[in-house]
C-alpha positions as CSV (number, residue, x, y, z in Angstrom):
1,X,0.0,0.0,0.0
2,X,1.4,3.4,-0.9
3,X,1.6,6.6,2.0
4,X,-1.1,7.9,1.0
5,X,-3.5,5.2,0.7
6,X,-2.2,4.3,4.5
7,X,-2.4,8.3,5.4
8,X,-6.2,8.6,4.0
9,X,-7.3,5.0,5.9
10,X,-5.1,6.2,9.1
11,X,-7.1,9.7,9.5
12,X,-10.4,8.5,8.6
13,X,-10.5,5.7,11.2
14,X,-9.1,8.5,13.7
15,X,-12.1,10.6,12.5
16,X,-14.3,7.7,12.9
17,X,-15.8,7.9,9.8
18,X,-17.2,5.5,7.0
19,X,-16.0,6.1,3.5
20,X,-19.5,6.8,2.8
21,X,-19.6,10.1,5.2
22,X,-16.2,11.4,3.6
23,X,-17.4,11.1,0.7
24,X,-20.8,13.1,1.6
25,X,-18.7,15.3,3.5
26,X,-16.1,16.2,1.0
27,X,-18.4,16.2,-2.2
28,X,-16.1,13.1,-3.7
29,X,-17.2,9.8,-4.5
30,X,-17.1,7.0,-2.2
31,X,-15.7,4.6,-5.4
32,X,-12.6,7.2,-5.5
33,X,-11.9,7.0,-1.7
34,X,-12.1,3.1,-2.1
35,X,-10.1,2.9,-5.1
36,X,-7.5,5.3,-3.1
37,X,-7.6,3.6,0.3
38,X,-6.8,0.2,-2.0
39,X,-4.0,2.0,-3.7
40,X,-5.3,1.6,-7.0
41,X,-5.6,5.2,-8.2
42,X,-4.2,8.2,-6.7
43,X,-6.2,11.9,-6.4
44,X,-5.8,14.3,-8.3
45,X,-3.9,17.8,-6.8
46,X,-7.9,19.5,-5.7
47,X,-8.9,16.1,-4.1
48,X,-5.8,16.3,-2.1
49,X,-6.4,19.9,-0.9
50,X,-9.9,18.9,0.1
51,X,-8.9,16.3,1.9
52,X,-6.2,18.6,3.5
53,X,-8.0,20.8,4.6
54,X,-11.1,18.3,5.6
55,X,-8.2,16.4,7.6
56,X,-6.4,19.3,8.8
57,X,-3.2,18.4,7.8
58,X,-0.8,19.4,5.3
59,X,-0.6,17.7,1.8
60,X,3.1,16.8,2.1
61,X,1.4,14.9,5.4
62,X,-1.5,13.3,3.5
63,X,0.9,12.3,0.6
64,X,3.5,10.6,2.9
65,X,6.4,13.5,2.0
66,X,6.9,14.0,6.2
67,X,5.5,12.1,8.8
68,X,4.1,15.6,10.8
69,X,1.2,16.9,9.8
Protein backbone atom coordinates (compact mmCIF):
# COMPACT_ATOMS: atom_id res chain seq x y z
CA UNK A 1 0.00 0.00 0.00
CA UNK A 2 1.38 3.42 -0.88
CA UNK A 3 1.60 6.61 1.97
CA UNK A 4 -1.09 7.90 0.96
CA UNK A 5 -3.49 5.24 0.70
CA UNK A 6 -2.24 4.34 4.49
CA UNK A 7 -2.42 8.29 5.42
CA UNK A 8 -6.17 8.60 4.00
CA UNK A 9 -7.30 5.02 5.90
CA UNK A 10 -5.12 6.24 9.12
CA UNK A 11 -7.14 9.73 9.51
CA UNK A 12 -10.44 8.47 8.60
CA UNK A 13 -10.48 5.68 11.19
CA UNK A 14 -9.13 8.47 13.65
CA UNK A 15 -12.14 10.58 12.53
CA UNK A 16 -14.31 7.71 12.91
CA UNK A 17 -15.84 7.87 9.80
CA UNK A 18 -17.24 5.50 7.05
CA UNK A 19 -16.02 6.06 3.49
CA UNK A 20 -19.47 6.84 2.80
CA UNK A 21 -19.64 10.12 5.25
CA UNK A 22 -16.25 11.45 3.65
CA UNK A 23 -17.43 11.11 0.68
CA UNK A 24 -20.83 13.13 1.62
CA UNK A 25 -18.68 15.33 3.54
CA UNK A 26 -16.10 16.20 1.03
CA UNK A 27 -18.37 16.18 -2.23
CA UNK A 28 -16.08 13.11 -3.69
CA UNK A 29 -17.17 9.78 -4.54
CA UNK A 30 -17.08 6.95 -2.15
CA UNK A 31 -15.73 4.57 -5.35
CA UNK A 32 -12.58 7.23 -5.53
CA UNK A 33 -11.94 7.04 -1.69
CA UNK A 34 -12.13 3.05 -2.12
CA UNK A 35 -10.09 2.87 -5.13
CA UNK A 36 -7.50 5.35 -3.14
CA UNK A 37 -7.56 3.64 0.30
CA UNK A 38 -6.81 0.19 -1.96
CA UNK A 39 -4.03 2.04 -3.74
CA UNK A 40 -5.25 1.63 -7.02
CA UNK A 41 -5.61 5.22 -8.17
CA UNK A 42 -4.19 8.18 -6.73
CA UNK A 43 -6.16 11.89 -6.37
CA UNK A 44 -5.82 14.29 -8.28
CA UNK A 45 -3.94 17.82 -6.81
CA UNK A 46 -7.90 19.46 -5.74
CA UNK A 47 -8.88 16.11 -4.11
CA UNK A 48 -5.77 16.31 -2.11
CA UNK A 49 -6.42 19.90 -0.91
CA UNK A 50 -9.89 18.85 0.06
CA UNK A 51 -8.94 16.27 1.92
CA UNK A 52 -6.22 18.65 3.52
CA UNK A 53 -8.03 20.83 4.64
CA UNK A 54 -11.14 18.27 5.58
CA UNK A 55 -8.18 16.36 7.65
CA UNK A 56 -6.42 19.33 8.76
CA UNK A 57 -3.20 18.40 7.77
CA UNK A 58 -0.83 19.36 5.34
CA UNK A 59 -0.64 17.74 1.83
CA UNK A 60 3.13 16.77 2.07
CA UNK A 61 1.38 14.85 5.42
CA UNK A 62 -1.53 13.34 3.50
CA UNK A 63 0.93 12.34 0.64
CA UNK A 64 3.53 10.60 2.93
CA UNK A 65 6.37 13.45 1.97
CA UNK A 66 6.92 13.96 6.20
CA UNK A 67 5.53 12.07 8.82
CA UNK A 68 4.14 15.63 10.79
CA UNK A 69 1.18 16.92 9.78
Amino acid sequence: MNNFAERLKELRKEKEITQMQLAFETNISKSAIANWELGISQPNSNAVIILSRYFDVSCDYLLGEVDNA
